[in-house]
C-alpha positions as CSV (number, residue, x, y, z in Angstrom):
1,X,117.4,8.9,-69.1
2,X,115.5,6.2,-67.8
3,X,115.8,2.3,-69.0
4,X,113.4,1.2,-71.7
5,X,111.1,-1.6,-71.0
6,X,108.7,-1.6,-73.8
7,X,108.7,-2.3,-77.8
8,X,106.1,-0.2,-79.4
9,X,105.8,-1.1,-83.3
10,X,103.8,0.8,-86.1
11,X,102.5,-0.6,-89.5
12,X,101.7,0.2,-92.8
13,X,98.2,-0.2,-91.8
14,X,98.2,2.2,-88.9
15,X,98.3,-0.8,-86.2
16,X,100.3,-0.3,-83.1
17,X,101.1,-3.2,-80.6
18,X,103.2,-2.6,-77.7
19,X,105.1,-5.5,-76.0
20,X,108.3,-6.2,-72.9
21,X,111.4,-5.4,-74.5
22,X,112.4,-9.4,-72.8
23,X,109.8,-10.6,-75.2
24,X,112.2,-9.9,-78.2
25,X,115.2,-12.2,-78.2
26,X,118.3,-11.8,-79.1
27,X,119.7,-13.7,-81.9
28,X,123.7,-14.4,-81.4
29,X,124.8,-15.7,-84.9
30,X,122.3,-13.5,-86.9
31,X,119.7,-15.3,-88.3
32,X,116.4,-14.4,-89.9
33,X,115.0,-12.3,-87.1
34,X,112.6,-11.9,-84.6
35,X,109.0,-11.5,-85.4
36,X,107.9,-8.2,-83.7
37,X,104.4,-8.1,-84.4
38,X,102.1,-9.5,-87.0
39,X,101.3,-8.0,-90.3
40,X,98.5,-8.5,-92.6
41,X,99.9,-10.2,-96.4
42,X,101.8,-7.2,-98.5
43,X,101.6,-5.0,-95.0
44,X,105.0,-3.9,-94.0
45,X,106.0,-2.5,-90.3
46,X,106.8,0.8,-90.4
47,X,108.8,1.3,-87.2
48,X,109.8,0.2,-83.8
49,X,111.3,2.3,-81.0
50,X,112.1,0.9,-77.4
51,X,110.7,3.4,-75.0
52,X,110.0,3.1,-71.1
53,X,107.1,4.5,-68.6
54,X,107.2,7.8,-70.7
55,X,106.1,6.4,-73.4
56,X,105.9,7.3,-77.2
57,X,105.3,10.0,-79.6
58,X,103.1,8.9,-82.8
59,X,103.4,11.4,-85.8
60,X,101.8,11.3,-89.6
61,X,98.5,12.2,-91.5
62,X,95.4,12.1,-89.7
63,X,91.7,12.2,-90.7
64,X,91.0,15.3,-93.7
65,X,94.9,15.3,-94.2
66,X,95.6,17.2,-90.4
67,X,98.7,16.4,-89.1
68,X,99.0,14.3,-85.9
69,X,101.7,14.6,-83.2
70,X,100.2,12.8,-79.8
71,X,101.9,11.4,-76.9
72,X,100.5,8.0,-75.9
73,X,102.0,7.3,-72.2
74,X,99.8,5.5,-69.0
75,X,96.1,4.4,-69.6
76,X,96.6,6.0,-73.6
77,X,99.8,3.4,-74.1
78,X,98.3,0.6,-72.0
79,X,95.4,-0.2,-74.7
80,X,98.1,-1.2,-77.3
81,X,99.8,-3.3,-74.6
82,X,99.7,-7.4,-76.2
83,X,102.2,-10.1,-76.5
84,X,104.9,-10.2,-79.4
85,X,103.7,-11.1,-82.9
86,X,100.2,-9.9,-82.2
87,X,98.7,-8.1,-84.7
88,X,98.2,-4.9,-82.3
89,X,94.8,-2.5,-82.5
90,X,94.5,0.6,-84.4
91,X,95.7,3.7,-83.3
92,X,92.8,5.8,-82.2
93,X,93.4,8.9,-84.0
94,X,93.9,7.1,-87.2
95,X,97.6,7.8,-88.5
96,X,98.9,7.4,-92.0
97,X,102.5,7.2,-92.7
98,X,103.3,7.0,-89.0
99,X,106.4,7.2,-87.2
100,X,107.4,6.9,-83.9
101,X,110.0,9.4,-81.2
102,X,110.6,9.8,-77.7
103,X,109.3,12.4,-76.0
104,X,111.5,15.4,-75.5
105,X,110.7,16.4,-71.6
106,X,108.4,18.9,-72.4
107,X,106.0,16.6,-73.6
108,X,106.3,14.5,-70.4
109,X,103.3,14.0,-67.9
């Protein structure tokens, strides 16, 4: 597979931010952690993958209760592009519950 390059986080609120995988550092004796991305108070992130140029599959309840399975790779990933600890846009459909996958190569471009 290819090398990923990219953190692409998911909260509670159905807010997606997208950021360099160099961005996140790596903490050698443990610690407390790394903010990935900002979340309003009581908000909680629901997922992070590390993906590359394919980019990401976003899954969960959209508008009327319809499920939602879309592929966000190029111009579609680019809008939730930002720096770490940003508070990220909405993801346009609106997801509930969301979670987050590769895509399988069928799904590619």
């Amino acid at each position: 597979g290819e090398w990923a390059t990219t953190i692409f986080c998911v909260s509670e609120g159905g807010r997606a931010l997208a950021f360099p995988i160099g961005e996140a550092k790596s903490l050698r004796n443990g610690g407390r952690g790394t903010m990935l991305m900002g979340l309003d108070k009581n908000e909680s992130l629901l997922q992070a993958i590390a993906c590359g140029a394919d980019g990401v599959v976003v899954r969960g309840v959209g508008r009327g209760g319809k499920a939602v399975d879309k592929l966000f790779s190029g111009a579609a990933f680019a809008v939730y592009e930002g720096a770490r600890a940003r508070k990220g846009r909405l993801l346009e459909p609106r997801v509930k519950d969301a979670s987050l996958a590769l895509p399988k190569p069928a799904q590619q471009r």
